[in-house]
N, C-alpha and C positions, 0 to 999 in steps of 0.2 A: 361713430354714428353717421350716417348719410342725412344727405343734404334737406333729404325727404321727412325722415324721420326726427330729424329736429326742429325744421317748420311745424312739422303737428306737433312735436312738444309745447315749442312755444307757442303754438295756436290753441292748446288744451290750458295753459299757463295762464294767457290771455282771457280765456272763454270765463275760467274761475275767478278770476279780479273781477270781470267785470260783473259775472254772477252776485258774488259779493257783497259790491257797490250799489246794484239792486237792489238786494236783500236789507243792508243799510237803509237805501232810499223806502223802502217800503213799509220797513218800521218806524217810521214818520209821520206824525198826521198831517202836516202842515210843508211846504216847502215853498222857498225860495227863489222867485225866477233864474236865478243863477244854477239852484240845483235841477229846477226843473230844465233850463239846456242841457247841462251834463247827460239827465239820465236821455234827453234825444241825442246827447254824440255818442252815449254808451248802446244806444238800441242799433243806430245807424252805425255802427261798426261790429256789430252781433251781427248784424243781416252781411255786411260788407267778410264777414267771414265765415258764415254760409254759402255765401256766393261762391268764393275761392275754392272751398271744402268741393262745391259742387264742381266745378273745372277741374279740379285735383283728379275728380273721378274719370273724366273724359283724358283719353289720349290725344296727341296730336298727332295731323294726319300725316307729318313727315315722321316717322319712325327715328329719323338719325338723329333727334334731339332725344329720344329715350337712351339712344346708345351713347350717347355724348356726357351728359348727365352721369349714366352708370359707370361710364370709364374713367370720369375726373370724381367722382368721390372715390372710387378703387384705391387711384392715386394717392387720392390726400389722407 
């Protein structure tokens, strides 16, 4: 699998936990300032990989890191 292709794994792996932990959180009436942090570092890292997802899309203006990248997962 490429180097690529296993970031979005783990990033889709990621996305579901923390969907989750939401979903837990939400069926809750009542919560606890300790959950209520959680569920701000579980939002602020939902956004924080968004963000990434969105750069993912953009290439870089140097090209030779595309060919760099392709040629060492070949390898590995």
């Amino acid at each position: 699998m490429t180097y690529l292709a296993e970031h979005l794994s783990s990033l889709r792996q990621e996305i579901a936990d923390l969907q989750k932990m939401n979903t837990h959180y939400s069926n809750k009436s009542e919560h606890s300032p300790l959950e209520q942090s959680a569920l701000e570092t579980r939002t602020a890292r939902l956004l924080q990989i968004k963000k990434e997802l969105g750069n993912m899309r953009e290439r870089p203006s140097d090209p030779k890191i595309w060919w760099e990248r392709l040629h060492k997962s070949r390898i590995a």
